[in-house]
C-alpha positions in Angstrom: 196.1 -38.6 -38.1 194.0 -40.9 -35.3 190.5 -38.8 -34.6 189.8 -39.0 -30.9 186.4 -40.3 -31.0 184.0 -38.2 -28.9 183.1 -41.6 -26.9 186.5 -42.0 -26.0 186.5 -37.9 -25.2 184.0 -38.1 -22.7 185.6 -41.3 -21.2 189.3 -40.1 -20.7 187.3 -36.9 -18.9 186.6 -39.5 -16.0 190.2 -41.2 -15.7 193.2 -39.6 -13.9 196.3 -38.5 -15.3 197.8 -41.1 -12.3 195.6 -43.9 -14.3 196.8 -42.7 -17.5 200.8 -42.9 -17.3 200.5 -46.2 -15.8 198.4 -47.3 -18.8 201.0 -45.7 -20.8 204.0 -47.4 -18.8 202.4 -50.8 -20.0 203.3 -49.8 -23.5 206.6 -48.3 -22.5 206.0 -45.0 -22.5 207.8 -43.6 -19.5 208.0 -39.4 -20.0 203.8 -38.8 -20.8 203.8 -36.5 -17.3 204.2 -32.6 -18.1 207.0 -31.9 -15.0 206.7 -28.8 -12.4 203.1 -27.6 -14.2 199.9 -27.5 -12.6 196.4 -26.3 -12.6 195.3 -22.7 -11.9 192.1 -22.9 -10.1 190.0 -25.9 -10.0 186.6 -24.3 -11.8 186.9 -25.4 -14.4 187.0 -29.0 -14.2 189.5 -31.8 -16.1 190.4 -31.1 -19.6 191.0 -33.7 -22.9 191.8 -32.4 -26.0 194.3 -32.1 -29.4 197.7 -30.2 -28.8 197.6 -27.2 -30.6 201.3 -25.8 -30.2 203.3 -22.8 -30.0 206.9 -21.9 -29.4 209.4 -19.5 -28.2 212.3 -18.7 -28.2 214.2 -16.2 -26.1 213.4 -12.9 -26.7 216.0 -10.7 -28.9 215.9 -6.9 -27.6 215.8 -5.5 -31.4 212.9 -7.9 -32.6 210.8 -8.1 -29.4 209.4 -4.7 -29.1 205.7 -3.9 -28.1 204.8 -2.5 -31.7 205.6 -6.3 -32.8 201.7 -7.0 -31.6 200.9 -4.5 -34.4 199.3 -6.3 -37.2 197.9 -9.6 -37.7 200.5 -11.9 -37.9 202.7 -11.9 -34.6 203.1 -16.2 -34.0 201.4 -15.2 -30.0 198.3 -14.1 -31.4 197.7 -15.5 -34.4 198.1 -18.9 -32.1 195.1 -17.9 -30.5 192.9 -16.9 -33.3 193.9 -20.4 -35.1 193.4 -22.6 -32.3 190.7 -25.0 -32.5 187.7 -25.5 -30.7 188.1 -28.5 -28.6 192.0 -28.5 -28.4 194.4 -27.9 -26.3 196.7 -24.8 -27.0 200.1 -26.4 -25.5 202.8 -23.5 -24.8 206.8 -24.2 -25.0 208.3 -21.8 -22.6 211.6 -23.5 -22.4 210.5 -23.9 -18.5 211.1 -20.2 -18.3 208.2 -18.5 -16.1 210.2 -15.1 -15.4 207.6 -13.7 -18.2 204.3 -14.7 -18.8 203.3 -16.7 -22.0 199.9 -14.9 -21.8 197.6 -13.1 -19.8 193.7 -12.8 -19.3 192.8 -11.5 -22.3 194.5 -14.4 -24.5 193.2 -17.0 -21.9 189.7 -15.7 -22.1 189.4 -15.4 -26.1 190.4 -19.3 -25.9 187.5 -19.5 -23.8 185.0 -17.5 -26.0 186.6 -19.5 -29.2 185.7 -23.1 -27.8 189.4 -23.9 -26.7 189.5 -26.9 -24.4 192.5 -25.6 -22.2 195.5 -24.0 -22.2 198.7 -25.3 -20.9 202.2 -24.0 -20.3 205.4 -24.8 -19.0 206.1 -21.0 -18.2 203.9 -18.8 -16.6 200.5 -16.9 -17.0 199.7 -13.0 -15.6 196.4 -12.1 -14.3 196.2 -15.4 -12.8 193.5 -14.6 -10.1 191.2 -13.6 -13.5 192.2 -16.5 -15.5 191.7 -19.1 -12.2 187.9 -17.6 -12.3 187.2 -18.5 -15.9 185.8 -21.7 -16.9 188.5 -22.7 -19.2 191.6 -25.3 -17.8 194.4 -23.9 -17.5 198.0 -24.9 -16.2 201.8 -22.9 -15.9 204.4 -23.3 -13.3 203.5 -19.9 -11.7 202.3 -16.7 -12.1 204.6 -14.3 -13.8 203.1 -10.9 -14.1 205.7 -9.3 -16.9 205.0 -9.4 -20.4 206.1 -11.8 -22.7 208.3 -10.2 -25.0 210.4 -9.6 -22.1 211.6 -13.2 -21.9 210.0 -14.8 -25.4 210.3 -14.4 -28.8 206.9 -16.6 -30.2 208.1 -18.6 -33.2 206.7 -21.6 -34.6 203.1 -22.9 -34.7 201.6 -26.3 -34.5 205.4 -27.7 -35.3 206.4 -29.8 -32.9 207.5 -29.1 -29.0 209.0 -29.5 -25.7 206.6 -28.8 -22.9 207.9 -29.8 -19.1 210.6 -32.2 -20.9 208.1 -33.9 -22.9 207.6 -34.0 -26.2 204.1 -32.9 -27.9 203.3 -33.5 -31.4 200.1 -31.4 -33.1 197.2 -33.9 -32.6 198.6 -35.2 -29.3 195.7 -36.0 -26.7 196.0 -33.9 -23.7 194.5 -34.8 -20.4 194.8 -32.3 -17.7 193.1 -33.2 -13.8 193.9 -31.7 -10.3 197.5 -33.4 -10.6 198.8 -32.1 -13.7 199.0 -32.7 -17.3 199.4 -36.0 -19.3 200.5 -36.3 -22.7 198.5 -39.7 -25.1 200.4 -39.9 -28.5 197.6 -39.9 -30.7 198.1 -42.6 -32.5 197.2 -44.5 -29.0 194.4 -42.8 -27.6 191.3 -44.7 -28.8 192.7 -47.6 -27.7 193.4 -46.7 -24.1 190.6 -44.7 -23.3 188.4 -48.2 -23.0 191.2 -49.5 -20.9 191.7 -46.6 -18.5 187.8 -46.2 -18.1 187.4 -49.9 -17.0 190.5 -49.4 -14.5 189.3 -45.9 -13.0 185.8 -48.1 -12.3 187.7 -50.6 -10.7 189.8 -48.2 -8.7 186.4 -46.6 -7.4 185.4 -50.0 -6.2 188.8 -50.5 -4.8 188.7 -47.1 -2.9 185.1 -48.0 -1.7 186.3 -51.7 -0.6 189.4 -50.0 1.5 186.9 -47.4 2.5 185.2 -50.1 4.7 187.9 -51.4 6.1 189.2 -54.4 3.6 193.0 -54.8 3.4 194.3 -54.5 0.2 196.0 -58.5 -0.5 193.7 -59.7 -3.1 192.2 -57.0 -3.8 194.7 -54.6 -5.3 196.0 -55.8 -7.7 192.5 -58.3 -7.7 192.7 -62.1 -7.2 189.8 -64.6 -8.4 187.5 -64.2 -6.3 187.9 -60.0 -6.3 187.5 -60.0 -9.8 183.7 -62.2 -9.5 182.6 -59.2 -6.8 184.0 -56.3 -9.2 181.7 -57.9 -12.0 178.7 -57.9 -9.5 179.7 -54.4 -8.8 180.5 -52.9 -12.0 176.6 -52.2 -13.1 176.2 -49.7 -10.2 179.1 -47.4 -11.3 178.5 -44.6 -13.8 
């Protein structure tokens, strides 16, 4: 498997998830956007980072009893104490927020364990806690119910559905103010470098419009556009 190199880590931190999928569209890669998830809470800043997966199924009223969190080994937890620092721990809730895929407690041992966010396409409970913690996070809505009310947690770092797209363990999640954005991995070295030099020249862009300059020739950029971006490039950082 492609290790994101931590160069490239700290540059897709300063792109956009808008920046990305076009990047991605180039290659052909049209279903990268997570749909109907966003950010709970803006503390915590963007997020980049390995999927770590988890899934469920729906919950089966003889198998999904609270005494199942007894032990060591239910797929929910175990998830959590397994998840690497530095990824991403990527939910499958089948799009099904009408009971949470975890809670505060979860969310904040991610938090304490290094985790680099957390995202689902159901819901969380004790969302005004987990918007106050400095970890990313992203559902559809909150959903204060437990889990077992809805899921049955199954299958760990195996490949999932999140918000109609696929994630594969290893996957390089990008997570801003918009949403969630899914890099095969195999990709993501070599697009960070390109996205970084476009989000520079959409800053000079925004700047350029900023001051009144219409956007002909300048976005996308013609000759001479592309001469003042070069003078201009050395002063962004």
């Amino acid at each position: 498997m492609t290790t994101l190199t931590p160069e490239n880590r700290t540059k897709l931190k300063r792109v956009s998830t808008a920046t990305l999928t076009t990047a991605l569209f180039k290659r052909g890669f049209r279903n990268v956007f997570i749909q109907d998830v966003r950010p709970l809470g803006q503390k915590s800043g963007s997020m980049v980072g390995e999927a770590f997966t988890l899934r469920y199924i729906p919950a089966r009223e003889d198998l999904d009893l609270l005494s199942s969190f007894e032990g060591t080994e239910h797929p929910q937890r175990r998830a959590v104490e397994d998840c690497p620092a530095g990824h991403v721990m990527v939910i499958d809730s089948r799009k099904d927020p009408r009971a949470a895929s975890a809670g505060g407690i979860l969310v904040s041992r991610l938090m304490q364990r290094g985790v680099a966010g957390v995202v689902t396409d159901g819901g969380f409970r004790d969302t005004p806690e987990i918007a106050a913690m400095a970890i990313p996070a992203y559902h559809n809505r909150p959903s204060a119910p437990t889990n077992l009310i809805r899921h049955h947690a199954l299958d760990i770092n195996a490949p999932i559905a999140c918000g109609d797209v696929a994630v594969y363990p290893g996957d390089i999640m990008v997570g801003d103010g918009e949403g969630v954005c899914v890099i095969p991995a195999h990709l993501a070295n070599e697009i960070a470098p390109e996205v970084y030099e476009q989000t520079a020249y959409e800053d000079f862009v925004a700047e350029r419009v900023r001051a009144g300059q219409g956007i002909f020739g300048l976005y996308p950029a013609n000759a001479e556009t592309k001469v003042e971006f070069a003078k201009w490039r050395p002063s962004w950082s």
